[in-house]
DODO-123281 format. One line per 2 residues: number of its first residue (from 1); their letters; for each residue x, y, z of C-alpha. Coordinates in Angstrom, 1 decimal. Example, Ala and Ser with C-alpha at 12.3 -4.5 7.8 and 13.67 -1.06 7.14 Angstrom:
2
1 = as = 12.3 -4.5 7.8 ~ 13.7 -1.1 7.1
% end
This chain:
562
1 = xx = 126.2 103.7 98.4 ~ 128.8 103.2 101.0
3 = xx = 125.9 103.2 104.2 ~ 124.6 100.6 102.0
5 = xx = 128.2 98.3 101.6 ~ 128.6 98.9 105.0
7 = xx = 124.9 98.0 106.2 ~ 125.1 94.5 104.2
9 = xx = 128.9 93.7 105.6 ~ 127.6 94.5 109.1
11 = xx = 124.3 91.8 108.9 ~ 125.8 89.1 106.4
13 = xx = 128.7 89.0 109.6 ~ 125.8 89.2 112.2
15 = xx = 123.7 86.8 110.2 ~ 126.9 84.3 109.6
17 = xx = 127.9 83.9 112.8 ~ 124.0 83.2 113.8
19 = xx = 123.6 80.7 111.5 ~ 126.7 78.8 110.7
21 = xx = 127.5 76.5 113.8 ~ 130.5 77.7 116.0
23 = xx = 130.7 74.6 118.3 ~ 133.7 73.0 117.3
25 = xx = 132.5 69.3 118.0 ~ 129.4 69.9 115.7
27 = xx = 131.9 69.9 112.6 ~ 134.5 67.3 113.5
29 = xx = 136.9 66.3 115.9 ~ 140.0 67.7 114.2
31 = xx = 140.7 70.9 116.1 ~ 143.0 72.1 113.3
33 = xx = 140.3 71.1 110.2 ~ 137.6 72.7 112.7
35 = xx = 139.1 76.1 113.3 ~ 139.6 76.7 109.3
37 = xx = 136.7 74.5 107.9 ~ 134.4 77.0 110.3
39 = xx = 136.3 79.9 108.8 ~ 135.6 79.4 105.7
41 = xx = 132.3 78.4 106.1 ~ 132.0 82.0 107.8
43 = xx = 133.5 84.0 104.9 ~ 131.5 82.3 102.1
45 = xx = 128.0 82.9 104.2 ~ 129.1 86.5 105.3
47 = xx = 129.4 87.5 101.3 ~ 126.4 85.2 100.5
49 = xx = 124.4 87.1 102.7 ~ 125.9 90.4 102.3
51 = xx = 125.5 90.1 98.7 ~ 122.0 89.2 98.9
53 = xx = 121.0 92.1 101.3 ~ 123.1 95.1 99.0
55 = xx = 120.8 93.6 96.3 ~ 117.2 93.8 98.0
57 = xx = 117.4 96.8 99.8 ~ 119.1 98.7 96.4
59 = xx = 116.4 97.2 94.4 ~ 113.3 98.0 96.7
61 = xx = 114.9 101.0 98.2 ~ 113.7 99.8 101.7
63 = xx = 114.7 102.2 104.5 ~ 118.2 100.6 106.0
65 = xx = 117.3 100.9 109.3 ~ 118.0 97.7 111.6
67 = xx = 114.5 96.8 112.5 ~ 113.8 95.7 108.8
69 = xx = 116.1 92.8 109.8 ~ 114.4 90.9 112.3
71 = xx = 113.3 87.8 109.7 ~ 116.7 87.6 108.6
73 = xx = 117.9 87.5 112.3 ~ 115.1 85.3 113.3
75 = xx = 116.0 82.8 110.4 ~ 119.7 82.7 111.1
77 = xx = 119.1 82.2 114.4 ~ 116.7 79.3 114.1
79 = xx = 119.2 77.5 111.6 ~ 122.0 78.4 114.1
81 = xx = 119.8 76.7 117.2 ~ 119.2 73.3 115.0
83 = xx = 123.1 73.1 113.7 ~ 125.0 74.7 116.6
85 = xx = 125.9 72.9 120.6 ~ 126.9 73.7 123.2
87 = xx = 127.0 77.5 125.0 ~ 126.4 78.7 121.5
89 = xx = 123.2 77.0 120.8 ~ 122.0 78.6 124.2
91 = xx = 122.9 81.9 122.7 ~ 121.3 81.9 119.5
93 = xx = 118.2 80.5 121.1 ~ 118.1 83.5 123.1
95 = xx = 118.9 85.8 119.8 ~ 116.1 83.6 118.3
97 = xx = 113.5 84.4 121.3 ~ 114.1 88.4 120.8
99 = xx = 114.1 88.3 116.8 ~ 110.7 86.6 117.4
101 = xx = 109.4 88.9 120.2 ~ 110.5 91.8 117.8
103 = xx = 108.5 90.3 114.9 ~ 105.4 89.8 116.9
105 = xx = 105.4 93.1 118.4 ~ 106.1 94.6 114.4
107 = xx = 103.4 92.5 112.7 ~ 101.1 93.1 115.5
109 = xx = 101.2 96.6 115.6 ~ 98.5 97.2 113.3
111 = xx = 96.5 95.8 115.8 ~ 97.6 97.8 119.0
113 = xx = 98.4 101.5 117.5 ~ 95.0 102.4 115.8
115 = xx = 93.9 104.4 118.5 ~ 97.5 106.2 118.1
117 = xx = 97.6 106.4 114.6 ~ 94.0 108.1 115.0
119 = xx = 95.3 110.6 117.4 ~ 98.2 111.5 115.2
121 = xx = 96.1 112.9 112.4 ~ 92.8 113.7 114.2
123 = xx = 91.0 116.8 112.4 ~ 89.4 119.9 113.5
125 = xx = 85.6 119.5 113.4 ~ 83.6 122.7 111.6
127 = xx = 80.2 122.5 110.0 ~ 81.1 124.4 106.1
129 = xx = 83.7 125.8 104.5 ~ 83.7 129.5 103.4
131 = xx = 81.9 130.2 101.1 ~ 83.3 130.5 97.1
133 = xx = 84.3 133.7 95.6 ~ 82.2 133.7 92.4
135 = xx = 84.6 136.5 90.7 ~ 87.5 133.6 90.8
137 = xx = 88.1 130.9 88.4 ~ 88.3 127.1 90.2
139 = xx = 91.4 124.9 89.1 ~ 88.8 122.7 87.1
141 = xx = 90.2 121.5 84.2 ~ 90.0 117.5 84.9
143 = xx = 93.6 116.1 84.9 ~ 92.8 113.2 82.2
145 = xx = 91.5 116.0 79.4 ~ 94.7 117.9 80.2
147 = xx = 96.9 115.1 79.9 ~ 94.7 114.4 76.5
149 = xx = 96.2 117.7 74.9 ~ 99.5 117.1 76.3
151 = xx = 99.8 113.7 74.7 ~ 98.5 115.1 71.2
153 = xx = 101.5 118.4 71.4 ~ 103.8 115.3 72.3
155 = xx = 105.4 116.3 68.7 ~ 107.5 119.2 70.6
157 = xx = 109.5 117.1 72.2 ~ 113.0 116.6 70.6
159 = xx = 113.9 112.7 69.6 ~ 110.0 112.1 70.9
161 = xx = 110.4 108.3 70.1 ~ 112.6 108.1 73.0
163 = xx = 109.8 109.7 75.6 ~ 106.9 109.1 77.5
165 = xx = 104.6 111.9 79.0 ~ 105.1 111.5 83.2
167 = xx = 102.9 112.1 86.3 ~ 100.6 115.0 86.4
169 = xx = 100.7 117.4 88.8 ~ 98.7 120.5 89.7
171 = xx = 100.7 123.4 91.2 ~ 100.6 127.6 91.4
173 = xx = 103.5 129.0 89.5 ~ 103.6 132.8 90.6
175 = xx = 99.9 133.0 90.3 ~ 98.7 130.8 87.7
177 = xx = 97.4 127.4 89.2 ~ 99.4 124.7 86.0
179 = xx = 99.8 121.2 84.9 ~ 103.4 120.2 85.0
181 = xx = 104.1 116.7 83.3 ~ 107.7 115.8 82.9
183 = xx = 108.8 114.2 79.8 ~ 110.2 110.5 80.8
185 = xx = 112.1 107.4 78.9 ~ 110.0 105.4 77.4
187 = xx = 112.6 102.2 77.9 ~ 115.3 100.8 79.2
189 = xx = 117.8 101.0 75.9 ~ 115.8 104.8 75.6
191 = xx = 117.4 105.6 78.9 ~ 121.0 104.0 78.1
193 = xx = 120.8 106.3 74.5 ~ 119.7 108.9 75.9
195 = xx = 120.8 109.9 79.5 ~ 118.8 113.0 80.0
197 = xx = 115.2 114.6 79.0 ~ 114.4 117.3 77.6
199 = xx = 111.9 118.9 80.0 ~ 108.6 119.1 80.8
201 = xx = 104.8 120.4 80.1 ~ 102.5 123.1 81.2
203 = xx = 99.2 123.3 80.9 ~ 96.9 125.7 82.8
205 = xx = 94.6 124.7 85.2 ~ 91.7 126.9 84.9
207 = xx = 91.5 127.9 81.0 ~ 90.6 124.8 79.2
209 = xx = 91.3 126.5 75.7 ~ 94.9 126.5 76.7
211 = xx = 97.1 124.3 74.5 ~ 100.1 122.5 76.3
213 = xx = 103.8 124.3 76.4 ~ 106.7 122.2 76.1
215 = xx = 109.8 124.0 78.4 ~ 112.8 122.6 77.2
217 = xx = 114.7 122.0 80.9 ~ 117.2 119.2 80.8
219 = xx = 116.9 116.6 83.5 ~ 119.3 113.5 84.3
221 = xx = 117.0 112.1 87.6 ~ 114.3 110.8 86.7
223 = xx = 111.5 108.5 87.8 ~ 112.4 106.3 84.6
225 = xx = 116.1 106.6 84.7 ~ 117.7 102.9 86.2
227 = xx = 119.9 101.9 89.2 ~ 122.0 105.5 90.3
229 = xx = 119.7 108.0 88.4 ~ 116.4 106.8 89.0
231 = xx = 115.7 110.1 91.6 ~ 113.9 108.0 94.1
233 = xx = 117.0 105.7 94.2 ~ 119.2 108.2 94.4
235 = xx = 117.0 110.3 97.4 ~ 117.6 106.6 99.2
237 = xx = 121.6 106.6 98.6 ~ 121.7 110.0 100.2
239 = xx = 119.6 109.0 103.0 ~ 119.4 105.9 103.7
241 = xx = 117.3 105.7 106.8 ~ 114.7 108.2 106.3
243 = xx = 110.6 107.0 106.1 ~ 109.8 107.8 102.8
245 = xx = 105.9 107.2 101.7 ~ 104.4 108.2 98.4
247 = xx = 105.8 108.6 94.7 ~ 108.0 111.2 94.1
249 = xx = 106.6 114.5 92.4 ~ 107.7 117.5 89.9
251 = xx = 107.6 120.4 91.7 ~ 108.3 123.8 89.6
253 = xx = 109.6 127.0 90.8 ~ 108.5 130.6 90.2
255 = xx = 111.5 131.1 87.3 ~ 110.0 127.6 85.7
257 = xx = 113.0 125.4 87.3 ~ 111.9 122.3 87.8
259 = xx = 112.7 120.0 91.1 ~ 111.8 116.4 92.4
261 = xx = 110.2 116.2 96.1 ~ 109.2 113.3 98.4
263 = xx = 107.5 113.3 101.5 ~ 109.6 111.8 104.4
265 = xx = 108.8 110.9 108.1 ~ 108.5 108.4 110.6
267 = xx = 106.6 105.1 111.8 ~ 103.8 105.7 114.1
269 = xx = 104.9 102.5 116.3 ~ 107.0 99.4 116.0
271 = xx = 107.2 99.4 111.5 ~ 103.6 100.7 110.8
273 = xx = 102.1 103.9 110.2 ~ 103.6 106.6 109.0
275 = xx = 103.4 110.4 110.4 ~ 105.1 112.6 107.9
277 = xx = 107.6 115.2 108.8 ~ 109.1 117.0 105.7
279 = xx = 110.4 116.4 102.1 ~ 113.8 115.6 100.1
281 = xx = 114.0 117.7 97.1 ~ 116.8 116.5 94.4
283 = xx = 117.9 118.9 91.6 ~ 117.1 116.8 88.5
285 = xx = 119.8 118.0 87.0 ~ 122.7 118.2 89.1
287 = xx = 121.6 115.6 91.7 ~ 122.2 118.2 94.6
289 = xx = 119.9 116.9 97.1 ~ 118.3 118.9 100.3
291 = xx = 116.0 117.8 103.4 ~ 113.4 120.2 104.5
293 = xx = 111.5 120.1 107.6 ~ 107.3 120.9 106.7
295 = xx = 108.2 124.6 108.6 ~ 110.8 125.1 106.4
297 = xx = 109.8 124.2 102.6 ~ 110.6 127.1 100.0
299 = xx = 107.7 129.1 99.1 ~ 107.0 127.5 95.6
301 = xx = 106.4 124.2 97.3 ~ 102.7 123.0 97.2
303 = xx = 102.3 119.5 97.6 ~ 104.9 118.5 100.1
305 = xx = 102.6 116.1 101.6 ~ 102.0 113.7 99.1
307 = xx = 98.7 112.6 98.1 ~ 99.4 108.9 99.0
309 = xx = 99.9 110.7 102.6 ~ 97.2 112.3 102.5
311 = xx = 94.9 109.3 101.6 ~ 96.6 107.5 104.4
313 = xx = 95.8 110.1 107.0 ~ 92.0 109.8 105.8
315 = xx = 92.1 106.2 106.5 ~ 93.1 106.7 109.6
317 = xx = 90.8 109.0 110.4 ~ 87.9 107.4 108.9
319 = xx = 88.5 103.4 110.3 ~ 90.3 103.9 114.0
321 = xx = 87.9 106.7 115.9 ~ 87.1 103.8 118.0
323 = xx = 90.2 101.6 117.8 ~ 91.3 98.7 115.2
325 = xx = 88.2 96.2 116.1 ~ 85.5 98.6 115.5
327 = xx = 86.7 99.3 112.4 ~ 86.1 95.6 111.5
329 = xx = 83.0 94.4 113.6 ~ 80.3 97.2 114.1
331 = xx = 82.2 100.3 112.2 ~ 79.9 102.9 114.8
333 = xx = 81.2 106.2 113.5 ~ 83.0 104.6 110.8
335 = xx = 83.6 106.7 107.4 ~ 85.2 105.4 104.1
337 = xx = 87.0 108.5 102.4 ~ 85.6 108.4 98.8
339 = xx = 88.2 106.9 95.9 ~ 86.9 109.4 93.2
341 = xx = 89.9 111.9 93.9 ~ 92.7 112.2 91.5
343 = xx = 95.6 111.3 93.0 ~ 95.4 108.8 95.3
345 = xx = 92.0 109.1 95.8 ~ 92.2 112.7 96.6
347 = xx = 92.2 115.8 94.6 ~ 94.0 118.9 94.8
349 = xx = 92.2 122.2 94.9 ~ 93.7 126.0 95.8
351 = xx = 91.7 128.7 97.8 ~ 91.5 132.3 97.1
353 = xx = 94.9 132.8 98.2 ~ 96.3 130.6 96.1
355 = xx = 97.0 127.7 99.1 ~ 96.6 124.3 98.0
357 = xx = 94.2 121.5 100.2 ~ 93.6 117.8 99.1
359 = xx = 90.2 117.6 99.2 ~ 88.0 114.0 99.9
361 = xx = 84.5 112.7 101.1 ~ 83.6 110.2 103.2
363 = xx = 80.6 108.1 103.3 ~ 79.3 105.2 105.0
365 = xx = 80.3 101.6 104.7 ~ 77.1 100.7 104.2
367 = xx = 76.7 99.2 100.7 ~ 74.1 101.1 98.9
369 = xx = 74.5 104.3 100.5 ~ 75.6 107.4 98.4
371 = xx = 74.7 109.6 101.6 ~ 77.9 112.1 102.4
373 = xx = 79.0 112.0 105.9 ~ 81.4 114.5 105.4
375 = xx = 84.8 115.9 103.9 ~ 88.3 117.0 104.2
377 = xx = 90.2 119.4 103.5 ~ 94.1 119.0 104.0
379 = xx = 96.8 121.3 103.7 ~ 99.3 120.3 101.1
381 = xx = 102.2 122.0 103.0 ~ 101.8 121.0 106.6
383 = xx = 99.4 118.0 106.5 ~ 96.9 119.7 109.3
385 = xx = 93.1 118.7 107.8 ~ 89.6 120.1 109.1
387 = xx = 87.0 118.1 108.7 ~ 83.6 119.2 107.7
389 = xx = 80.2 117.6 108.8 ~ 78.0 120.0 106.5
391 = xx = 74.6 120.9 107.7 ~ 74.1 118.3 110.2
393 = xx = 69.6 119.0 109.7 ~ 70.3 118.1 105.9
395 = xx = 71.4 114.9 104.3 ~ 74.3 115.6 101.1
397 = xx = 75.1 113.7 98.1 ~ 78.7 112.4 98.4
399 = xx = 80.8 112.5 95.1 ~ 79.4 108.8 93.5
401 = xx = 76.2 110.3 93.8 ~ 77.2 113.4 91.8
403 = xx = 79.2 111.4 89.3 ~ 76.2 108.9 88.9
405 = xx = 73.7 111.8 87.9 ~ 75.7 112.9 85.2
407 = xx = 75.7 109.3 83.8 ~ 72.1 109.3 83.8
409 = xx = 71.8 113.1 82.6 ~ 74.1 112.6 79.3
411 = xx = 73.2 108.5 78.9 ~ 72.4 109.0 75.2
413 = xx = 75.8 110.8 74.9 ~ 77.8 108.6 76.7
415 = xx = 79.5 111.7 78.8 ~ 80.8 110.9 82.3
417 = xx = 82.1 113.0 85.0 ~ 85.6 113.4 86.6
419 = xx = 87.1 115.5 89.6 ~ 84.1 116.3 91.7
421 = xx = 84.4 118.8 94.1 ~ 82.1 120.0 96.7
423 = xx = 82.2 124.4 97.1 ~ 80.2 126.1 99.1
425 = xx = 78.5 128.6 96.2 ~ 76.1 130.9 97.2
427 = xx = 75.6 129.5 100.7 ~ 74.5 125.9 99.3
429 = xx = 76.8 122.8 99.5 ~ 77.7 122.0 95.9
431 = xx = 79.4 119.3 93.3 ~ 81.5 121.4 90.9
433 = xx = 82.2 118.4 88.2 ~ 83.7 118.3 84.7
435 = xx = 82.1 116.6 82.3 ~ 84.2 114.7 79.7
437 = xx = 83.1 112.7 76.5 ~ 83.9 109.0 75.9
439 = xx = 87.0 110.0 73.9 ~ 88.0 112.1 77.5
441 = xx = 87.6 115.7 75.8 ~ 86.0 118.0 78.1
443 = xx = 82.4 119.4 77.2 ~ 81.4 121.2 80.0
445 = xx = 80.9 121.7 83.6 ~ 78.3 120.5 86.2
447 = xx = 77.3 122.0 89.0 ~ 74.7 119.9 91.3
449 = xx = 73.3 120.8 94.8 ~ 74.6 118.5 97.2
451 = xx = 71.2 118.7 99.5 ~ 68.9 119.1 96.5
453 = xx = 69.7 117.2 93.4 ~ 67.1 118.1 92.0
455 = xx = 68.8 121.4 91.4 ~ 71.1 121.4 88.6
457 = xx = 72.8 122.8 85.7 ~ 75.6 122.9 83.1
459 = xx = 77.9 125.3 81.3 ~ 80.5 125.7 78.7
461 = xx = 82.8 126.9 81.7 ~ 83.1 126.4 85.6
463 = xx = 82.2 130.7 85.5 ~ 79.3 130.3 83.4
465 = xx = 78.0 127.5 84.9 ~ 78.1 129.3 88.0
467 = xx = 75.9 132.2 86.6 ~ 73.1 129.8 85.6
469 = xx = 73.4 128.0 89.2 ~ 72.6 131.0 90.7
471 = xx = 69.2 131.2 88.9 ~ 68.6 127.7 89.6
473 = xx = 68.8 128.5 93.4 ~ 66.5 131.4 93.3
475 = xx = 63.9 129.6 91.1 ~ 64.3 126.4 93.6
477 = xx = 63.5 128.9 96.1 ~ 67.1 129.0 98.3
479 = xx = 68.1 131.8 99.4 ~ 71.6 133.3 98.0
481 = xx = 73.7 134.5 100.1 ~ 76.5 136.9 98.6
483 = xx = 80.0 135.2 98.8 ~ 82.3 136.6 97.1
485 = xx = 84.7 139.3 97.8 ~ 83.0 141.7 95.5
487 = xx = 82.0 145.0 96.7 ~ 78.5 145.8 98.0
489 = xx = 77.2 149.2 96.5 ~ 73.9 151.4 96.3
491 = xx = 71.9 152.4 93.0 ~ 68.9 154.8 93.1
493 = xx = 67.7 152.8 89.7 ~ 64.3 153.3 87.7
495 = xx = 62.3 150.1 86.7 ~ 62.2 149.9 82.8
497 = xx = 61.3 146.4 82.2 ~ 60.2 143.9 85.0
499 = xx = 59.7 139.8 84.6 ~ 58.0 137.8 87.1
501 = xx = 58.6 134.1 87.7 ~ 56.9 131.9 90.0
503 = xx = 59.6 129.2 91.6 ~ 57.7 127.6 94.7
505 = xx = 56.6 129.2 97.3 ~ 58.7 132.1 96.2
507 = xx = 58.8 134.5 93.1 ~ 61.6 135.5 90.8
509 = xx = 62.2 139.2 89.8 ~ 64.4 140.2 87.0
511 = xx = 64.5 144.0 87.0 ~ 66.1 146.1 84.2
513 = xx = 66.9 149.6 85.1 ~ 66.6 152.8 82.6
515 = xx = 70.3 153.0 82.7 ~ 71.0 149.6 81.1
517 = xx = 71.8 147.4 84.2 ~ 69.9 143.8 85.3
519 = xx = 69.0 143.1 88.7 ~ 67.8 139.8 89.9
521 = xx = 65.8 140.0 93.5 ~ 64.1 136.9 95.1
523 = xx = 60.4 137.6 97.1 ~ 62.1 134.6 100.1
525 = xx = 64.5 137.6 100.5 ~ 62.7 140.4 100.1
527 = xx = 59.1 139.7 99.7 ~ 58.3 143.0 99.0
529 = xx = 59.2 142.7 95.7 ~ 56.6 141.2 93.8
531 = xx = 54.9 145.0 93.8 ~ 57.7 146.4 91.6
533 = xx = 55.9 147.7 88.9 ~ 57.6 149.3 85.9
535 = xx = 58.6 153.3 85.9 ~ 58.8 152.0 90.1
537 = xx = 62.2 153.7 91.6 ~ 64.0 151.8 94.1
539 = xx = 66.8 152.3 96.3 ~ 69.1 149.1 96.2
541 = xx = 71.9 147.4 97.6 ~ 73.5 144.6 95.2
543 = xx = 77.1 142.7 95.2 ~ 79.0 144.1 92.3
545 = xx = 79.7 140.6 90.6 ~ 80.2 141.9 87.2
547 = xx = 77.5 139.1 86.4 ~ 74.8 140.2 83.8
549 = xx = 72.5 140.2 86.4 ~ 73.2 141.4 89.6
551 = xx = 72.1 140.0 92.9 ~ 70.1 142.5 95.0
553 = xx = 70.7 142.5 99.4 ~ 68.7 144.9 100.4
555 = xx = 65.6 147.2 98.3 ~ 63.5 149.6 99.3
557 = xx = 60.8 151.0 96.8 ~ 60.5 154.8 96.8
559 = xx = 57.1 154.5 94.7 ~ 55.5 153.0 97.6
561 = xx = 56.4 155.6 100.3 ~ 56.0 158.3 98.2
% end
């Protein structure tokens, strides 16, 4: 709060003697009245204008940083030039001049740093991402279903008409991936009653039979606390000149402590752009408030780079490969990153390892055009992305597309999709998408394949789902390539039942062995095995999914060589 004081004094004096007039004959002729009429004059504007400036930049929390001055310096100067005479109206003319170069090289910068601001977050280039490990769970429980339950547990929350439910946020606490929510006022009289909130909710990610947990964690700065204890207010106060861009988020640590974070950073040129560097966490709490550089976030940390940075960086990368004016007249190259994610137009999703990346696809700005040029995947903790073209000899489906398949699939129903996602399952580019009713309950999952529509199919969870996609690939005659981090193992088996199914050019095999166990084998694969006949024995290789039927690699049958 002092910086702040100090900041206004300093430009309502700089700002005063600009534009109140110093020349002494521009007043009157009176030396004596002169000297103290101008004094006065002076004090009154300096506190005027001081005034004025403690209350905008408290109000809008604008970085205090001198080059958010230049219209206040250009104005005072320009009303200083048309009172003022003499030496002093030759001064501020020249103050004038540089406030106005300053503000054409600010509000011009847009124009001139696009090929800069495209360098700054320029991606890696790779063709697919790894392929999903089927034996995992995806976080896939869409953020507006969870935030449904949370809303109707609302009733655990002490005084609960004082309280609102906050921004949701995905994160991995110790090694479930959760729904944190804090609990916020609902008002400003809520606030003045109540000071503090209780806490927050939890929700997993993964298991959408999960009901919400309220944890009762007191909390004084808030995002809906006013003037000193609203957090983002109060990050400002203790840091007056740092970049901040992006709302502020609930991060939760591995003992269930919770803590607010905002990403921080700096302008790319002049006032524009933004290139982030690190967060400022703030102990709700206590107010204790710490700056970390990216390299240095705690452990627990997953989204220091805030989806609204995120979605900026894909703008960037999207509009400016060829500078600002190709991104308006002839766009060659140009990709739009899709707005379907779910925060900020992007959506948070963890690997195997538990590593969270904002996920986003881009598509043309052709109107009309649901063709997927490619996506992103950014890391939530150091901001580097990768881009990924796909198969470069097959067109995909970007995310509208997915979504607008399921409005056509469940049309009587009125179901609609949310959070799409593209995996790589089984070797085949895929849209992993919940499926939620009108009333924004969740009734199943969707998986579509991003190169073959056509091929399709829904399940009461994202695992099941999977299960059946498998099938569907086989039977639409792709190959399926083992991807998870299941074991490979051998069987010497003996064919007890066998079902054949044409798919295409290829045929399906179901094979159940004497011992109990289901094998699944396609002919594309191993075209060999359209001669298994029962009481056959075969020597196998197969991924050990724990699936009901197991995918075979390799097969070689003894009855034939025999």
């Amino acid at each position: 709060m002092i910086h702040l004081l100090l900041f206004s004094l300093i430009a309502g004096i700089v700002a005063a003697l600009l534009a109140v007039p110093l020349h002494r004959q521009v007043l009157t002729e009176e030396k004596e009245n002169s000297s103290s009429f101008r004094a006065i004059l002076l004090i009154i504007a300096t506190v005027v204008i001081a005034v004025g400036i403690s209350i905008f930049y408290y109000a809008t929390n604008l970085d205090q940083h001198w080059s958010s001055l230049w219209v206040l310096l250009l104005a005072a100067a320009l009303l200083g030039t048309i009172l003022d005479g003499g030496v002093y109206r030759k001064v501020k003319i020249v103050v004038a001049g540089l406030s106005l170069i300053a503000g054409i090289y600010i509000l011009s910068a847009p124009l001139l740093n696009a090929n800069t601001k495209y360098k700054a977050v320029e991606m890696d280039q790779q063709v697919e991402i790894e392929a999903f490990d089927e034996t995992q769970t995806p976080a896939s429980v869409p953020p507006k279903f969870a935030r449904n339950k949370m809303k109707k547990a609302f009733g655990q929350v002490p005084n609960t008409s004082y309280y609102d439910l906050g921004h949701l946020q995905i994160q991995k606490v110790k090694d479930e991936y959760v729904y944190i929510a804090p609990v916020e006022f609902s008002g400003f009289f809520k606030w003045w009653n109540g000071k503090t909130t209780p806490g927050y909710f939890r929700m997993s990610a993964t298991d959408s039979a999960d009901n919400p947990k309220f944890v009762s964690s007191e909390m004084t700065y808030t995002e809906t606390s006013y003037f000193n204890k609203q957090v983002d207010r109060h990050m400002r106060l203790q840091f007056p000149e740092l970049i901040f861009y992006g709302d502020v988020q609930l991060e939760i640590d591995d003992e269930g402590n919770p803590h607010y974070i905002r990403s921080y950073g700096e302008f790319i040129t002049a006032r524009n752009g933004f290139d982030v560097k690190g967060i400022v966490m703030t102990d709700p709490m206590t107010g204790a408030v710490e700056k970390f550089a990216l390299a240095d976030i705690p452990d627990y940390i997953d989204g220091a780079v805030s989806p609204e940075v995120v979605s900026l960086q894909n703008s960037y990368f999207g509009k400016y490969v060829h500078g600002f004016w190709n991104s308006i007249v002839g766009k060659k190259d140009v990709k739009l990153p899709s707005d379907e994610g779910t925060e900020a137009n992007v959506s948070p999703i963890f690997d195997e390892n538990g590593h969270m990346y904002y996920f986003t696809d881009f598509t043309s700005p052709k109107e009309g055009v649901d063709s997927m040029l490619g996506y992103a995947l950014t890391d939530g903790r150091t901001g580097i992305a990768t881009y990924y073209t796909g198969d470069l000899e097959e067109s995909y489906m970007d995310s509208q597309g997915a979504l607008q398949i399921i409005e056509k699939k469940f049309i009587e129903k009125k179901w609609s999709g949310e959070m799409p996602v593209l995996y790589n399952f089984y070797g085949e580019a895929s849209w992993l998408t919940p499926v939620l009713d009108s009333n924004g309950f969740l009734q199943n999952y969707f998986i579509v394949s991003a190169a073959n529509p056509e091929i399709s199919v829904s399940g009461n969870s994202p695992n099941d789902a999977l299960k059946l996609y498998k099938t569907a690939l086989q039977r639409g005659g792709s190959s399926v390539n083992g991807s998870s981090e299941a074991e490979e193992a051998k069987a010497a088996i003996t064919v007890k039942r066998v079902y054949k199914e044409r798919t295409g050019d290829f045929t399906l095999v179901s094979v159940k062995s004497e011992d109990g166990r289901n094998f699944l084998v396609s002919s594309e694969t191993i075209p060999e095995a359209v001669y298994i006949q029962e009481g056959d024995k075969l020597s196998i290789t197969y991924v050990e999914t724990g699936e009901l039927f197991l995918p075979v690699k390799e097969l070689t049958n003894v009855s034939l060589t025999e």
